[in-house]
C-alpha positions in Angstrom: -69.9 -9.6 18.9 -69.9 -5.7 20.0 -66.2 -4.5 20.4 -66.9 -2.8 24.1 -63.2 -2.1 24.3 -63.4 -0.2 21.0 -66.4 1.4 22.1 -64.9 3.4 25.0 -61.4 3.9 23.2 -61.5 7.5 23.0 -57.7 8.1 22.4 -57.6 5.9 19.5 -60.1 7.9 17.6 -59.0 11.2 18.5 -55.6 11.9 16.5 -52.6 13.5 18.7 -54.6 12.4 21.7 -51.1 11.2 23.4 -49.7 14.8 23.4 -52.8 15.9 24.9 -52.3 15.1 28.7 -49.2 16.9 28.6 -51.3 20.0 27.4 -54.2 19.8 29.6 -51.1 20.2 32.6 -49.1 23.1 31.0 -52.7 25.2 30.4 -53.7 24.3 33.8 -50.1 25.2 35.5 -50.1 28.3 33.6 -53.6 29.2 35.0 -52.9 28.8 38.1 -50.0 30.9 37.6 -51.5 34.0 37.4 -54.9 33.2 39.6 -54.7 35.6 43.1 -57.5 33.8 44.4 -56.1 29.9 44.9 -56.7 27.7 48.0 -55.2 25.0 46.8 -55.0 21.3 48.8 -57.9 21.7 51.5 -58.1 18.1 52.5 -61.6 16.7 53.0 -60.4 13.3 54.2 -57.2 11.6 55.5 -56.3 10.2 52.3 -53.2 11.4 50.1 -55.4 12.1 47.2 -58.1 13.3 48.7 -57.5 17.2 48.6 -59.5 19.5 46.6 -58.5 22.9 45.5 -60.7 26.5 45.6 -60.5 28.9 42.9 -62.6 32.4 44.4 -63.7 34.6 42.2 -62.5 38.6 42.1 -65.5 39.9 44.4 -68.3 38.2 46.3 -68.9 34.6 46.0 -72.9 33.5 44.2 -72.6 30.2 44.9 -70.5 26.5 44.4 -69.5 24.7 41.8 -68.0 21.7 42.2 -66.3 20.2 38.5 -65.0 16.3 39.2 -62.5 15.1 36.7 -62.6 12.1 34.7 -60.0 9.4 33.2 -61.9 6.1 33.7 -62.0 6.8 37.4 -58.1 5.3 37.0 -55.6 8.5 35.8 -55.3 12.6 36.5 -55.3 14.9 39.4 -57.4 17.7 39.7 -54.4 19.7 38.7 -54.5 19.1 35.1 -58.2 20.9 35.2 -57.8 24.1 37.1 -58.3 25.7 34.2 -61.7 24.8 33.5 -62.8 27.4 36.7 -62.3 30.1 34.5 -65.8 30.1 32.8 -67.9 29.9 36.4 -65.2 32.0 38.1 -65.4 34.9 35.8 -69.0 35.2 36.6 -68.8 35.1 40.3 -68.7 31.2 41.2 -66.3 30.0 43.7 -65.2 26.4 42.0 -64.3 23.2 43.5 -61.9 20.5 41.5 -61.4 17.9 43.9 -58.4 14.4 43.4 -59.5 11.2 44.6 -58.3 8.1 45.2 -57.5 6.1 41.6 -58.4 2.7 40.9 -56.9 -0.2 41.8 -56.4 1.4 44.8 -60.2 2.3 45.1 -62.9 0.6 43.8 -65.8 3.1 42.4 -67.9 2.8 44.8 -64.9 3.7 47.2 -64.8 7.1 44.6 -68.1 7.7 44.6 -68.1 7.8 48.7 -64.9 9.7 48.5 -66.6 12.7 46.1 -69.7 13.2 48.5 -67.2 14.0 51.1 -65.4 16.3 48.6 -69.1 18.0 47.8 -69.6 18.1 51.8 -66.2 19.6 52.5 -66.8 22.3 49.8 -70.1 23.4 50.9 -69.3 23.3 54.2 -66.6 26.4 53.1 -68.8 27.9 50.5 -71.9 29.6 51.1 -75.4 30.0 48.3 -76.5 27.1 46.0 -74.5 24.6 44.4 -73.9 23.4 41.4 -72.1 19.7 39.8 -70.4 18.8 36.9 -68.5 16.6 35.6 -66.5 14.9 33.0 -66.7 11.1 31.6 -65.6 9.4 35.2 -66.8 12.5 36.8 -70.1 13.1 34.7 -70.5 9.1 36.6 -69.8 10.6 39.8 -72.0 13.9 40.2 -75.1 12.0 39.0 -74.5 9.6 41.4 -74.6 12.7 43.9 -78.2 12.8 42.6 -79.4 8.9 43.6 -82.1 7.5 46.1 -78.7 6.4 47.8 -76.4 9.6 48.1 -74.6 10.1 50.5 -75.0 13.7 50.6 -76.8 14.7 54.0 -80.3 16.7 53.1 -78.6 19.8 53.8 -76.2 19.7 51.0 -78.2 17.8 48.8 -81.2 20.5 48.5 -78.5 23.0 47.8 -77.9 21.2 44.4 -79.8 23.9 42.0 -78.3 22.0 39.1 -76.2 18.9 37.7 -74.2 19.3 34.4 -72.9 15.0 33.1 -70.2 15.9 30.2 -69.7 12.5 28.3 -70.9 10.5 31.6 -71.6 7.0 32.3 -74.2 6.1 33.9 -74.7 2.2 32.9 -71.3 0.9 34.3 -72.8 -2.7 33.2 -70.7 -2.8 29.6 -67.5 -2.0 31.5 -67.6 -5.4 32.8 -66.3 -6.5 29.1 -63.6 -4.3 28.3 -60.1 -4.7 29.5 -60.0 -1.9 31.8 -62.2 -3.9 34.5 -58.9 -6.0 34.9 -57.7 -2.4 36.8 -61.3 -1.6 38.3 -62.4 -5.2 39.3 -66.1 -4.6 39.0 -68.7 -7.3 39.2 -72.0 -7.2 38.3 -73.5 -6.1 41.7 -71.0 -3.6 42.0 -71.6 -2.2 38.3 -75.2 -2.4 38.8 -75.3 0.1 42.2 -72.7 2.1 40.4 -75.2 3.0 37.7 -77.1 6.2 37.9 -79.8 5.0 35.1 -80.4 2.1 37.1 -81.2 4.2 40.1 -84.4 6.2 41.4 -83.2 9.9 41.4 -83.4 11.6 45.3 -85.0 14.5 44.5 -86.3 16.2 41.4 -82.9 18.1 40.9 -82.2 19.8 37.3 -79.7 17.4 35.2 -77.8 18.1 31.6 -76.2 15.3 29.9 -74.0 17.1 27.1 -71.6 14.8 24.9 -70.2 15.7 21.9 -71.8 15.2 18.5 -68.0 13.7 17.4 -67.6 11.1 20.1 -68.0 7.6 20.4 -71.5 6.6 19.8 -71.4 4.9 23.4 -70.9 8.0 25.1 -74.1 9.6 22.7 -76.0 6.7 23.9 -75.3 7.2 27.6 -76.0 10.4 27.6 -79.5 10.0 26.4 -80.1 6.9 28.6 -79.9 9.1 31.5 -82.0 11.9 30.2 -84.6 9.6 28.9 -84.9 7.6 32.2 -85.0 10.1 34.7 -87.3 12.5 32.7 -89.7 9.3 33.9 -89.2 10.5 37.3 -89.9 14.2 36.9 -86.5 15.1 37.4 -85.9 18.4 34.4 -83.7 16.7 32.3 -81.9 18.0 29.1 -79.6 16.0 26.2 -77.3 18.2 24.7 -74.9 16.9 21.7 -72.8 19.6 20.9 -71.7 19.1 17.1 -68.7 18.5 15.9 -67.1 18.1 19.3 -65.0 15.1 20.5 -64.4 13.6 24.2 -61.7 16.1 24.9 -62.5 19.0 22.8 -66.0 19.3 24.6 -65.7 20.7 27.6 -63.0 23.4 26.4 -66.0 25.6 26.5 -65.9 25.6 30.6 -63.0 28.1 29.7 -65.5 30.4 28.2 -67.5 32.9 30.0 -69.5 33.8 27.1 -69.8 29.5 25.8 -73.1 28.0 26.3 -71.9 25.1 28.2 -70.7 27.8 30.6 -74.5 29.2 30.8 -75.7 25.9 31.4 -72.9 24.9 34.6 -74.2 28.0 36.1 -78.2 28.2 35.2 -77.8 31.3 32.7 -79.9 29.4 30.3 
């Protein structure tokens, strides 16, 4: 019988990995720290998590990008991220990280709604093309940004230019036999129209699924799932396993003006 619970243990295959949420907030706090440029807390619906914050860059503004945060859709805050901006900011990208509502308080589909209002919100205050990514929970939610059922009206949506999944899911079905379904009370129906793979794609928007070449082979595999589907549809897609790299240490790189998962967020390469 497959271990599914094993399978999407991260933590217990990454040593130190309990230290490391207290890390992710003191890099982000000290970020934001010396950032001149912070619109923190713009609300783009009435709940209390749903806020997002703007980071501007120093001069003019060439587009959006919108980074959604992961932690099984169930644990963080956009504020333990703010320092991934700094890769897209430094070349001239205003950047979005939005908080939403956590499970069990939400179910996904609840999430998923709540980030297309996040995506609308943003655009709405940011001019120029936009561009998604996200990480594990939020690599799930951009793509499903992309479906035949997005809520994003056309006006938004077509100013997509491109859609970076770090260590997404996009086949919520296996999810249904771990533990963690206990907190996000998923059923098949609901895991099924949760699923990007399992979806037509709207448009023929670009998509990068990058994982890490040192994570679990379940996040490997649904990276490729999604590439390989869609590229059935004619939507440009690209797998990207970055060696080496585990389910934390992989999107460091969004730190990095000059790292090529930086050039990728914002269409460099």
């Amino acid at each position: 019988m497959h271990d599914w619970d094993d399978a999407y243990a991260n933590s217990a295959h990454i040593p130190g990995s309990d230290k490391m949420p207290a890390l992710w907030a003191e890099r982000a706090a000290a970020y934001r720290a010396g950032l001149t440029e912070l619109r923190p807390d713009i609300a783009y619906g009435a709940g209390e998590r749903q806020k997002l914050d703007l980071i501007l860059p120093d001069g003019d503004s060439k587009g959006l990008v919108v980074f959604v945060h992961g932690g099984y859709w169930m644990r963080f805050d956009k504020s333990t991220w703010t320092d991934l901006a700094e890769g897209a900011r430094h070349h001239g990208w205003t950047v979005a990280l939005p908080s939403y509502t956590l499970a069990p308080a939400a179910r996904i589909s609840d999430i998923t709604a709540e980030i297309a209002a996040a995506v609308t919100k943003a655009a709405a205050l940011v001019s120029g093309p936009i561009r998604l990514a996200g990480h594990s929970a939020g690599g799930h939610l951009v793509t499903r940004m992309l479906c035949d059922d997005s809520r994003l009206e056309s006006a938004v949506y077509n100013r997509i230019a491109g859609t970076l999944s770090i260590s997404g899911l996009h086949d919520l079905r296996p999810l249904l036999k771990t533990k963690m379904n206990e907190t996000l009370r998923m059923i098949m129906e609901e895991a099924s129209l949760e699923s990007a793979a399992l979806h037509l794609p709207r448009g023929h928007s670009p998509v990068t699924a990058w994982v890490g070449g040192g994570e679990r082979p379940e996040f490997i595999r649904q990276a490729d799932l999604l590439a390989n589907v869609w590229t059935g549809f004619d939507v440009l897609t690209r797998l990207v396993v970055e060696p080496a790299l585990n389910h934390f240490t992989v999107i460091d790189g969004l730190k990095d003006p000059s790292s090529q998962i930086t050039a990728r967020l914002i269409g460099l390469d």
